[in-house]
N, C-alpha and C positions, 0 to 999 in steps of 0.2 A: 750690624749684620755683615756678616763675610761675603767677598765675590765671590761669585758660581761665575768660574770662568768654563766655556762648553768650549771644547776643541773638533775643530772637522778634521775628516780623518778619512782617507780613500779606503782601505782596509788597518792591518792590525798592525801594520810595522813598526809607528810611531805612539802607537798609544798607551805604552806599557811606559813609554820614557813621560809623555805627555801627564798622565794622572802623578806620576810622582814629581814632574814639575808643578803640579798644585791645579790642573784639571778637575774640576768636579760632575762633567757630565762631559759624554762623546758624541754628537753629530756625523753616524755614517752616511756619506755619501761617494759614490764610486763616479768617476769622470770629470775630476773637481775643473779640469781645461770647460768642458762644457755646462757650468755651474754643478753638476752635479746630478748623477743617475741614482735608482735604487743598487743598494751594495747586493753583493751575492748572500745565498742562506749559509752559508758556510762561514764570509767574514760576518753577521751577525750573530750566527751561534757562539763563536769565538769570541765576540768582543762581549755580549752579556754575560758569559762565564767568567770571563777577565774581571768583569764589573760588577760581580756577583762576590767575588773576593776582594774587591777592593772597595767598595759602598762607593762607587759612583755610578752615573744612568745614562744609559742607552737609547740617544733616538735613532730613528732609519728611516732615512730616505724615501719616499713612493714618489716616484718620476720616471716614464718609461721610455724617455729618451731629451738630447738636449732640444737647443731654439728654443720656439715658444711655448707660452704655459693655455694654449688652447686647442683640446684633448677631444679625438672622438669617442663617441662610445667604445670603442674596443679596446683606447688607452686607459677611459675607465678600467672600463675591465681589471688591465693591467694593474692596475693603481688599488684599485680592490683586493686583488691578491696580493701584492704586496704587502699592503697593511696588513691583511688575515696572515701572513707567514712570519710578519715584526712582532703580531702578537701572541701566535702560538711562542714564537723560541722566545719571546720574555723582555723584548724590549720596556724599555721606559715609555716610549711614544714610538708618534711619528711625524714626517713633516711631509710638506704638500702645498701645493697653491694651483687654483685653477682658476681663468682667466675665460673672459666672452668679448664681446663686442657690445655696446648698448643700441640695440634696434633702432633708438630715435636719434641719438648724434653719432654714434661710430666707436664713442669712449670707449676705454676698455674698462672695466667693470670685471668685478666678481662674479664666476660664475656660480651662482647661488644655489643652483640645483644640485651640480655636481656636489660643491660642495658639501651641502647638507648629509648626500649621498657619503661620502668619504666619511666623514667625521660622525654617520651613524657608524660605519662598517668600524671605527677602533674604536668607538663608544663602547655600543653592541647593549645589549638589555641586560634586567637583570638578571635572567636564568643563563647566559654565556659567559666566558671569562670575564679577568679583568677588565676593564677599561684602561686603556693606554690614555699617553698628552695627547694634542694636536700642536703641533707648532705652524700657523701659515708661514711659508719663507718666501721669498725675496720676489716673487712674482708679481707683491703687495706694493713695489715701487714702482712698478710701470702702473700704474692709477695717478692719477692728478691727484693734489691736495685736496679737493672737495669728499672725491672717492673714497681717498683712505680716510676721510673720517666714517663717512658712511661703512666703510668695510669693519672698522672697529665695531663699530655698536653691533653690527652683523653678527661677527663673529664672538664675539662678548656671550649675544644671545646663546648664538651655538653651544658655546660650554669650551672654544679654543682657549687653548692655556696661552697661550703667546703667538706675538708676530715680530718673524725676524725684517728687517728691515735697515737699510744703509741711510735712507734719510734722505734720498736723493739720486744721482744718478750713477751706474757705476763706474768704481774711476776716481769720481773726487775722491777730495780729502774729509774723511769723517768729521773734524771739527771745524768746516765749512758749511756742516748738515745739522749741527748742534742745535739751533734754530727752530728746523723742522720738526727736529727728535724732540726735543721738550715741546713742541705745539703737539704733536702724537701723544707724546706721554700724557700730558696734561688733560687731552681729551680723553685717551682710554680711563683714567681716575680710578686707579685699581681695579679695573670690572677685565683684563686684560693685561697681559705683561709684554709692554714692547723692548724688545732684544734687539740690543746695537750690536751689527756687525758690517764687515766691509773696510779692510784699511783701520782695525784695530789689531796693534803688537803687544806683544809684552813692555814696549817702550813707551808705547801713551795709553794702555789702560787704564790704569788710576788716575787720570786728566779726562778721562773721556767718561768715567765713570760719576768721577767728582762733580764732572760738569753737567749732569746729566741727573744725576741721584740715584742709579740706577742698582739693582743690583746681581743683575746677570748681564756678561757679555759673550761673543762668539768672534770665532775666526780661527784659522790657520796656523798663527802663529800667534796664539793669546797667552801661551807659555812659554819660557825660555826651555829651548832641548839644544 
């Protein structure tokens, strides 16, 4: 099976070079200094047409500002809208993570409500559009190992297509996180596609992939441009 390398991409400057260095999916996110905001309706429109001519897929960002991934109801909101605008203009998906505190220890935990919430709105039923992915991204690393197994079967349930994930804390080195990544992998058991990113290049992809089994990865520079 071939890598699906997903490149992140603030808007459209680099992605025209990115899918013909061998890109097979785009991860728009706008404010990548602060992990990354939802992009504007304009570089979304713009990059699904791009990817509409070239067979590659489109996710976007729903995050309605940087810090942490714990949202009042009105960044719901935001978060809501966004997804309904990735899915009117035609993305592939979307990505998203939202975060609580757990009432009885302080842990930080999924937050399950919202969630649910989110991933009806690019679901949607059967008489609305398409359904779009879900991808949870990297919010999934601030949980303890116990969490993120729980957060897998969670999300599994839900119908999430993937969680991105460095494996660890931000910063290190991915193949210091290899470890974590196949106990993740190996718990989700196909029901879930966890996606290594964080400090993967084009110069240890295929090491990170090899080591891993994996068959999708992400990042920044996951192609040579």
């Amino acid at each position: 099976m071939a890598l699906l390398r997903e490149f992140c991409a603030e808007n459209m400057e680099r992605v025209g070079a990115a899918v013909a260095a061998g890109a097979g999916r785009i991860e728009l996110c706008d404010n990548l200094a602060v992990g990354g905001t939802s992009p504007s309706v304009g570089v979304i429109r713009a990059a699904v047409a791009f990817a509409g001519e070239h067979d590659v897929a489109v996710m976007a960002m729903a995050r309605p500002r940087g810090g942490n991934f714990v949202y009042t109801p009105e960044e719901e909101q935001m978060m809501l809208d966004d997804i309904a605008c990735a899915r009117r203009l035609g993305t592939t998906g979307v990505v998203f993570g939202c975060l609580t505190a757990d009432p009885a220890t302080g842990e930080a935990v999924i937050d399950r409500a919202m969630t649910a919430r989110l991933v009806e709105a690019a679901k949607g039923d059967a008489q609305e559009a398409d359904p779009v992915q879900v991808t949870f991204h990297m919010a999934f690393d601030e949980l303890a190992i116990d969490r993120q197994l729980e957060a897998i079967d969670y999300l599994a349930e839900l119908g999430v297509e993937r969680i991105l994930t460095h494996g660890g804390a931000a910063g290190t080195p991915i193949m210091g996180n290899v470890e974590r990544l196949r106990r993740l992998i190996d718990h989700a058991a196909g029901r879930i596609i966890i996606l290594p990113g964080g400090g993967i290049t084009y110069g240890n992809v295929e090491q990170v992939a090899e080591a891993l089994g994996v068959s999708e990865v992400h990042g920044t520079k996951i192609v040579e441009l």
